[in-house]
C-alpha positions in Angstrom: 79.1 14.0 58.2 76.7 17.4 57.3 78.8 19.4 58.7 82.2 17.7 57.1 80.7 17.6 53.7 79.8 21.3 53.9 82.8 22.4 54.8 84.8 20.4 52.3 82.8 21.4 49.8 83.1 24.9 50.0 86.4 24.8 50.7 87.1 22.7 47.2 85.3 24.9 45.3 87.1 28.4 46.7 90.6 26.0 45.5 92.1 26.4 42.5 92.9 23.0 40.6 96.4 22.7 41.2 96.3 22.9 44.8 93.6 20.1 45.8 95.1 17.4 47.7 95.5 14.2 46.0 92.9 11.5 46.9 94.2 8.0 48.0 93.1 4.8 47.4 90.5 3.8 50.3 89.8 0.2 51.3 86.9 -1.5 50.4 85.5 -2.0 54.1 82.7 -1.6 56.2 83.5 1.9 57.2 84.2 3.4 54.1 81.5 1.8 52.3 79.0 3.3 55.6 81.0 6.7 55.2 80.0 6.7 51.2 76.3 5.7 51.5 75.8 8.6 54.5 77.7 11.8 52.2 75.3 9.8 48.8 72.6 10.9 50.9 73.5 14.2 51.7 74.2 15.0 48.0 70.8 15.9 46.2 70.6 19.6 47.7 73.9 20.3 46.3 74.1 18.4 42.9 69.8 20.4 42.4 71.8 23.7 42.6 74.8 22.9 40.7 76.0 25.5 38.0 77.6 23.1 35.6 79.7 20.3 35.0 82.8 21.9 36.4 80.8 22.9 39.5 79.7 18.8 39.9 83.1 18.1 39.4 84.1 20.4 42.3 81.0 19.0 44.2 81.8 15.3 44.2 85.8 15.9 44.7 84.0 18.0 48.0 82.2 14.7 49.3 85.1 12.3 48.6 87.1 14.9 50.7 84.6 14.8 53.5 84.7 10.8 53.1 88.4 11.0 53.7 87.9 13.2 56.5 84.8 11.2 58.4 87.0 8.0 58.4 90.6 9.6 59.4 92.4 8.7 55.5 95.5 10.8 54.9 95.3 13.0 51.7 98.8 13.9 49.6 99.9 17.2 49.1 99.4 18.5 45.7 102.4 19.2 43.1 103.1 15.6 41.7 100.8 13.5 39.4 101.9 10.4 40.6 102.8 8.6 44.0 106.7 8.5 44.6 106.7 5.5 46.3 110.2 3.4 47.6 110.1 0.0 45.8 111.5 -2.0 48.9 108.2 -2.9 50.8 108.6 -2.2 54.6 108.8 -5.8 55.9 111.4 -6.1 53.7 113.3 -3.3 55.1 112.6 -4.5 59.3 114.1 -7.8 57.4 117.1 -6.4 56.2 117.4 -4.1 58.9 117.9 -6.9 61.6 120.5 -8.9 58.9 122.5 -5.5 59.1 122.6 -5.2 62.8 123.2 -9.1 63.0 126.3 -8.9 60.9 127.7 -6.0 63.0 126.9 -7.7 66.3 129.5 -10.8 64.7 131.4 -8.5 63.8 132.0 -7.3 67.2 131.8 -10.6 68.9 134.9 -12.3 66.5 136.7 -8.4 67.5 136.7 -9.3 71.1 137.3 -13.4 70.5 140.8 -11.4 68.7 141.5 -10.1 71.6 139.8 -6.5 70.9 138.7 -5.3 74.9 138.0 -1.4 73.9 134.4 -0.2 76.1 132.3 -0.3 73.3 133.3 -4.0 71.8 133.2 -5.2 75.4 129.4 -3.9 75.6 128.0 -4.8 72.9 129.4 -8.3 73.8 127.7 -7.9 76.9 124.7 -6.8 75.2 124.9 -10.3 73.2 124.7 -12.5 76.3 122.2 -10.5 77.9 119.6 -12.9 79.7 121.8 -16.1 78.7 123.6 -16.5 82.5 127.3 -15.7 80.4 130.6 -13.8 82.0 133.1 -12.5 79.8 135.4 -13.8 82.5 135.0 -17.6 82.4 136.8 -20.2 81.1 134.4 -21.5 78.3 133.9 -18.0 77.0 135.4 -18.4 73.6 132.8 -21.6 73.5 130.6 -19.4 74.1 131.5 -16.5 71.6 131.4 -19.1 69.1 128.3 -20.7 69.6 126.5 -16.8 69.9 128.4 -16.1 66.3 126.9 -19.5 64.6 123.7 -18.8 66.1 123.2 -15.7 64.9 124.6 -16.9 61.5 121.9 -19.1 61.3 119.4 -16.4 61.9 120.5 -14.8 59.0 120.0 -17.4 56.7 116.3 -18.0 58.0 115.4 -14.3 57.0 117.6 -14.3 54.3 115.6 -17.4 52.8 112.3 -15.7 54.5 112.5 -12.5 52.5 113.2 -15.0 49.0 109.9 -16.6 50.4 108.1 -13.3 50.7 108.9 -12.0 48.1 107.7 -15.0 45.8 104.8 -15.2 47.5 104.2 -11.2 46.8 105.6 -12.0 43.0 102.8 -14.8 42.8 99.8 -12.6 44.6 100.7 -9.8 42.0 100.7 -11.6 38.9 97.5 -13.8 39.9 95.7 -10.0 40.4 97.4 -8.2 37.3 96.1 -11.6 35.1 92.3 -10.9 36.5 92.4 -7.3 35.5 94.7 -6.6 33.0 96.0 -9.8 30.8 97.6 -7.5 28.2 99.9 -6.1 30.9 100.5 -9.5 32.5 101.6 -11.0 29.3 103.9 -7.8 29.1 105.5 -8.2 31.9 106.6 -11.5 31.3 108.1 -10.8 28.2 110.1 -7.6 29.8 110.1 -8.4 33.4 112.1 -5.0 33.9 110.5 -1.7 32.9 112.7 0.8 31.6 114.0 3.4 33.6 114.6 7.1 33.1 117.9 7.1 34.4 118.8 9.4 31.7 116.3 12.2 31.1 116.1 14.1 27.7 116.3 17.7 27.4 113.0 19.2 28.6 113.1 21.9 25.9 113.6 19.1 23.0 111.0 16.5 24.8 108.0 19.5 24.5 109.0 20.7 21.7 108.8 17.8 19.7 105.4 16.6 20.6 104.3 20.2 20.5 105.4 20.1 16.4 103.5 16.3 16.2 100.4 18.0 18.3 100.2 21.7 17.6 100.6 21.4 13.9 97.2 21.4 11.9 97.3 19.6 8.4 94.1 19.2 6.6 93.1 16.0 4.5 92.4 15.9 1.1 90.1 14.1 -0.7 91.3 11.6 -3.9 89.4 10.1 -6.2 88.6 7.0 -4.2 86.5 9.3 -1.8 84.1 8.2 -4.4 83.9 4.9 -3.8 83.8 5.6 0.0 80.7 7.4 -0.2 78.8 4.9 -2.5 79.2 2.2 0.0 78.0 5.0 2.7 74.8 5.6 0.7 72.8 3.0 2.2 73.8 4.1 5.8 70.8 6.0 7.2 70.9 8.9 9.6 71.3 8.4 14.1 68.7 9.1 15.6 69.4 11.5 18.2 71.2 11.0 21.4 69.3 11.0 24.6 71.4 10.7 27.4 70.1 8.9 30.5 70.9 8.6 34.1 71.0 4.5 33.0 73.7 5.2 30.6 75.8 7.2 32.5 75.1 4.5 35.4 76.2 1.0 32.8 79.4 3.6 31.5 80.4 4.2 35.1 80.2 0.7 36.3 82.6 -0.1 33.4 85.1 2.1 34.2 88.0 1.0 36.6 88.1 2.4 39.9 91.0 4.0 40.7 93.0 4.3 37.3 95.0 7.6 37.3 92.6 10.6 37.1 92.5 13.8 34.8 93.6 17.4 35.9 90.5 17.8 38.2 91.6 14.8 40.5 88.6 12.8 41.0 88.5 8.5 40.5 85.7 6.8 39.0 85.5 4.7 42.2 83.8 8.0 43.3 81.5 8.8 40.4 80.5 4.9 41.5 79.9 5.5 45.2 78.0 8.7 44.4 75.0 7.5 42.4 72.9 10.2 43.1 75.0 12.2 40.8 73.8 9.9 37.4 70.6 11.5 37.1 72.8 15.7 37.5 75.6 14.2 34.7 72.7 13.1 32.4 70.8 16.4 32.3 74.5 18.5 32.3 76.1 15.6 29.5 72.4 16.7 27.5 72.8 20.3 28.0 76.5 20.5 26.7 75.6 18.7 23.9 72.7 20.4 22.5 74.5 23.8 23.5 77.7 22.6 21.8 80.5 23.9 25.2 82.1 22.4 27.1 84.5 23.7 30.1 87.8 23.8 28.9 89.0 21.5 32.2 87.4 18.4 30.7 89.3 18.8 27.3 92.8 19.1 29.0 94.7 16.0 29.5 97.6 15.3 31.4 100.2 13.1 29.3 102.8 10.4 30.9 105.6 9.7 28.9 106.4 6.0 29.1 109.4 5.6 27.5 110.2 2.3 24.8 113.0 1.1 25.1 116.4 1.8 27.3 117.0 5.1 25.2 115.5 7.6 27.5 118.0 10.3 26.6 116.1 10.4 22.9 112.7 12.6 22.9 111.3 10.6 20.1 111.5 7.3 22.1 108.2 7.6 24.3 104.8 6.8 24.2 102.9 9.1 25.3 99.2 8.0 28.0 96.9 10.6 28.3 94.9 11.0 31.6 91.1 12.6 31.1 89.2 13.7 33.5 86.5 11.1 34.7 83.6 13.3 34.1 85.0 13.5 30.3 85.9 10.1 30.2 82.1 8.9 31.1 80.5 11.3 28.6 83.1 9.9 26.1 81.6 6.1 26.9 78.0 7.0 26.9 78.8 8.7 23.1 80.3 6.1 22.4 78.1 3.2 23.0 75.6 5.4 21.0 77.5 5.5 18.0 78.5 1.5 18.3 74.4 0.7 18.1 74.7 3.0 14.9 78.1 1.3 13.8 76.3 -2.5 14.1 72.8 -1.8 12.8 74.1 -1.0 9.6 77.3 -3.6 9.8 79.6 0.3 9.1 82.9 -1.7 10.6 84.5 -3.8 8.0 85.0 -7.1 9.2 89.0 -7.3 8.8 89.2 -4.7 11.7 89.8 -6.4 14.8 90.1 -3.7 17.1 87.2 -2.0 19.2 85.5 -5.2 18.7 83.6 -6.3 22.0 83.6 -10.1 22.3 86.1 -10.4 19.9 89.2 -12.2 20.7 91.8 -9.4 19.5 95.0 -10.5 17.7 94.5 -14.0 18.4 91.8 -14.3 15.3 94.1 -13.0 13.4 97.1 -15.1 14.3 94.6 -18.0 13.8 94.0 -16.9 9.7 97.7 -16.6 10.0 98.8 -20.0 10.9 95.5 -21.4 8.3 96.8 -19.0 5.6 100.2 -20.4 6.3 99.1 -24.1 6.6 97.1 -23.9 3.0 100.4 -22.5 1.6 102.5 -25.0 2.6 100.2 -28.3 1.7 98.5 -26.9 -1.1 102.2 -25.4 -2.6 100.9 -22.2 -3.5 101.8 -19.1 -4.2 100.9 -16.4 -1.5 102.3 -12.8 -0.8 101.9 -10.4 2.5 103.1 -7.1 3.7 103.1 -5.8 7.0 102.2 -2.1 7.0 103.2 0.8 10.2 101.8 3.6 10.6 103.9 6.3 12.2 102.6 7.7 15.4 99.3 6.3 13.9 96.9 8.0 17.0 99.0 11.5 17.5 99.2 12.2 13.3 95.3 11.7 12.2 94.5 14.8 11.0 90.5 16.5 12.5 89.3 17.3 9.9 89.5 13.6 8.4 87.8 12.8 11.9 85.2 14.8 11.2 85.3 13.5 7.4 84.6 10.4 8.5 81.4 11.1 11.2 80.2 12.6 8.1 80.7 9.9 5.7 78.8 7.5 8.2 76.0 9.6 9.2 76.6 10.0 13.1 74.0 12.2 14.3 74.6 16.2 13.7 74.9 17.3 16.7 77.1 14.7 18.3 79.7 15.8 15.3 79.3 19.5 16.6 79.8 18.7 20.2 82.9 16.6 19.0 84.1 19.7 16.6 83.4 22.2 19.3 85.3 19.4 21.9 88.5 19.4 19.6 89.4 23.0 18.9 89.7 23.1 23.5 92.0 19.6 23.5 95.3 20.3 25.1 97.5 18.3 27.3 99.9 19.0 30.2 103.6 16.8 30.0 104.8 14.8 32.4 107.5 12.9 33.2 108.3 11.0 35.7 105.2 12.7 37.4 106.7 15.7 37.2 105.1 18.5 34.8 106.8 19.8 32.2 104.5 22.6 30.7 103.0 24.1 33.9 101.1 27.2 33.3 97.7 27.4 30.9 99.5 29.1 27.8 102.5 26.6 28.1 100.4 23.9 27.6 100.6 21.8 24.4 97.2 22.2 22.2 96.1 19.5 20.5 95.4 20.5 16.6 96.3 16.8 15.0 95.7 13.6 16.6 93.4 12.0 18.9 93.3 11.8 22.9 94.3 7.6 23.7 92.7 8.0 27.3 88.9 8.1 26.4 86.2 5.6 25.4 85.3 7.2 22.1 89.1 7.6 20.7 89.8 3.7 19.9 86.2 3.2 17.9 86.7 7.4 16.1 89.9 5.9 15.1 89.2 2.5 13.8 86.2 5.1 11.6 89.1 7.0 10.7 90.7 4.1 8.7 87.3 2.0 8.0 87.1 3.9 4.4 90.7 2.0 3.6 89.2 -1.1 4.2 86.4 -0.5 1.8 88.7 0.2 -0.6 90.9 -2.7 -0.4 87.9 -4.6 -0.6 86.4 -3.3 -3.7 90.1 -4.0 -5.2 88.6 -7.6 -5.9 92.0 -9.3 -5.2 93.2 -11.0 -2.0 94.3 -14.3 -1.1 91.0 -16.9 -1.4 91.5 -19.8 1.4 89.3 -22.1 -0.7 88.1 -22.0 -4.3 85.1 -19.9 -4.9 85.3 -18.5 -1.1 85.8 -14.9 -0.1 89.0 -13.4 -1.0 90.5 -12.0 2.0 92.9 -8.8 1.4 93.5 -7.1 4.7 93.7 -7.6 8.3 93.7 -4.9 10.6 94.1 -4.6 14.3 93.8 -0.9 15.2 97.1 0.5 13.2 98.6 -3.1 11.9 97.5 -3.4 9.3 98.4 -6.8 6.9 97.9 -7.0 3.3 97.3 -10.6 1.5 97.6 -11.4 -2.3 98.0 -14.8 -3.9 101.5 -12.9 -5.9 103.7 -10.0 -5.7 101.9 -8.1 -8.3 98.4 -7.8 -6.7 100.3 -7.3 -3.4 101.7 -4.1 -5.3 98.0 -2.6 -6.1 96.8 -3.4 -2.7 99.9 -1.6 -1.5 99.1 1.8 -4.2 95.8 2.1 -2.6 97.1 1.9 0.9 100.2 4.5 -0.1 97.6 6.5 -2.0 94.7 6.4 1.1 97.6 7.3 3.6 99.1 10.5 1.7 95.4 11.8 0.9 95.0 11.5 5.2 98.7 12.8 5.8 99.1 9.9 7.7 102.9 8.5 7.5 104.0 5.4 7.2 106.8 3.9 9.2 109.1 2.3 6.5 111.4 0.5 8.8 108.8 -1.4 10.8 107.3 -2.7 7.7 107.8 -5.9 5.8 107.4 -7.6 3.2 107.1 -11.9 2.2 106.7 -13.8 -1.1 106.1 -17.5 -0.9 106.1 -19.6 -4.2 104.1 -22.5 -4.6 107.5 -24.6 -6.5 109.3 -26.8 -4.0 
């Protein structure tokens, strides 16, 4: 193993980016696992003398090489970002394969029972009786050709109801595994069991050019009047204490981190960064050093973005989403920030309590659908009166503007030089398009930079965004109207869950105020709002 993991990392390090190979996805047995502990060993000498963050990056993608090589696993060729893999499973195929050459052998066999003698029917036929004691000259042989041609009829019912088997039991083995990891995506799935295809590609050109004007085009904030407001219910927020990063933070944000989720443009899973421990301690000191001297290499602030399109559209450039994949390095630096700034967040109570999102423990939208069905329940027994509007924001994550991101680390006192680092970390963002795993924008200057809008790939981007529209809720709050679920109680006049936000008033007209200081907040952020996914309801109390 020395001499493997020497040689691959040399070798990874003398390779430019684009030209690795492609890690697979090992199995979890006894041999990888022995092949993993023997390179974590060997690591110290090399992670004491690394140069920098890129150069552990280069270092670790070296040993899971050498792991690779030790146990004999096959490594892609570089060029794609994803696997282009058939979606017919092989024992399906050796199925369907033997159906195919079953039919043809009938097909044969009721040729020659027609009186068809050419060589070739004749020896297949003989080929079909081989071993069963039949000549084609006696008596019984058109018995015989009939019983073969039922027989082998039968056959292919039995794999034809064999693959229906198989492939229910694969069907029930997938679900059962996507449920444990990812409910969100199981519950998906069942509502659109088929994903949408890109059949129809849009025109490159028009694809990067529009999210290159969404990205690439800086707007500043502007402050209103309510920024007063704002900042008197930040005065009793103290200062964060300064970040120390340990190797016990980087170890809990690694062990949170899935294994083998797509990886960033330097090609290296977390499953790695967990097999590796020794390297904790190196991240910790390099994760403290970039900090304090505010850089950061520009490989762990380029993202590769997936286009996942919407809906069955996929010949319109506005109808994708877009999935950005970090690097893991910048993705575990991003967690350990994050959890920093949450301890901040909850020792002063900073997060209003209508936002939903980034909440851990929290049960997600099904809170809210619970005040929904209560707020719906009151209505109708009590008979009163009770207004809502649902309110979308437009490409919500791609169209926040930095400097309002930075605004907003201000307003709630996040330690100085976190919001440096951050600063410093935004004016390198820039992401690489894909579709289909192919790259759209290949070389450095054609990549799309990133000067509006926030990366959805890291752990700090979901909790910096629900800051980014925290100061709305403070407003709507301080508005002192809202629907009241029982006399004297709290009035309640938002819910928010990420982006959705609802708005709740006991009538139309203090729906329409809480709806001036959303439409006010939202132009001050130069954040649009998506008029024809919003909505609007008025309930009267009068039977």
């Amino acid at each position: 193993m020395r001499g493997i993991l020497e040689e691959a990392i040399s070798e990874i390090r003398s390779t430019p980016l684009e030209q690795r190979p492609r890690l697979s996805r090992l199995p979890l047995n006894a041999a990888t696992r022995g092949a993993i502990e023997a390179a974590n060993r060997l690591l110290p000498p090399y992670l004491d003398g690394s140069l920098g963050l890129d150069d552990t990056g280069s270092i670790l993608f070296g040993a899971a090489l050498a792991v690779h090589r030790f146990i004999g696993a096959k490594t892609q060729e570089p060029g794609r970002t994803t696997n282009k893999s058939s979606d017919v499973p092989a024992w399906k195929k050796r199925i369907e394969r033997r159906i195919s050459l079953a039919r043809a052998l009938i097909g044969r066999l009721q040729s020659f029972r027609s009186g068809n003698t050419r060589p070739r029917i004749v020896r297949s036929v003989r080929i079909a009786f081989n071993g069963l004691g039949v000549r084609l000259d006696q008596p019984d042989i058109a018995e015989k050709l009939t019983e073969r041609i039922d027989g082998l009829k039968q056959r292919i019912a039995a794999w034809g109801k064999r693959i229906r088997r198989y492939s229910e039991r694969v069907e029930r083995f997938r679900q059962n595994r996507l449920f444990v990891s990812d409910q969100k995506r199981f519950y998906r799935k069942l509502e659109n069991p088929t994903p949408c295809s890109t059949s129809q590609k849009p025109n490159t050109a028009d694809l990067v050019a529009f999210w290159r004007n969404i990205w690439s085009r800086e707007v500043e904030h502007e402050e209103g009047p309510w920024i007063a407001a704002v900042q008197e219910a930040c005065a009793r927020i103290e200062p964060m204490n300064p970040i120390a990063i340990s190797s016990e933070n980087v170890a809990d944000a690694v062990r949170r981190a899935p294994n083998w989720k797509s990886p960033g443009a330097d090609g290296l899973h977390h499953y790695w960064l967990k097999g590796f421990s020794v390297c904790h301690a190196t991240l910790a000191r390099q994760y403290q050093e970039a900090i304090e001297r505010k850089t950061l290499p520009n490989l762990f602030t380029t993202g590769i973005t997936h286009l996942a399109p919407k809906s069955t559209n996929t010949a319109d450039p506005t109808n994708y989403r877009p999935i950005t994949c970090l690097t893991s390095i910048y993705k575990t630096l991003t967690s350990v920030l994050s959890c920093k700034i949450s301890r901040h967040i909850d020792e002063f109570n900073i997060l209003s309590a209508a936002q939903n999102g980034c909440r851990g423990g929290g049960r997600g939208t099904k809170e809210l659908l619970i005040i929904d069905s209560v707020a719906g329940q009151l209505v109708k027994r009590n008979c009163r009166n009770f207004s809502a509007a649902w309110i979308d924001y437009k490409k919500a994550f791609d169209s926040v503007p930095h400097s309002w991101l930075l605004r907003v680390l201000e307003l709630y006192k996040i330690d100085g030089a976190v919001r440096d680092f951050l600063e410093v970390c935004m004016g390198q963002w820039s992401t690489i398009l894909c579709l289909q795993g192919e790259r759209l924008t290949t070389g450095a200057d054609d990549r799309i930079r990133i000067r509006r809008g926030i990366f959805q790939g890291d752990g700090l981007s979901p909790l910096w965004f629900c800051l980014s529209l925290n100061p709305l809720s403070t407003l709507l709050e301080r508005s002192g109207t809202g629907f009241q679920f029982r006399r004297g109680g709290t009035k309640v006049s938002h819910l928010l869950y990420m982006d959705d936000l609802k708005l709740l008033a006991p009538n139309p007209a203090r729906l329409m105020e809480l709806l001036k200081i959303t439409t006010e907040f939202s132009g001050s952020i130069r954040m649009q709002l998506g008029v024809d996914k919003c909505a609007v309801v008025h309930v009267t109390g009068d039977r």
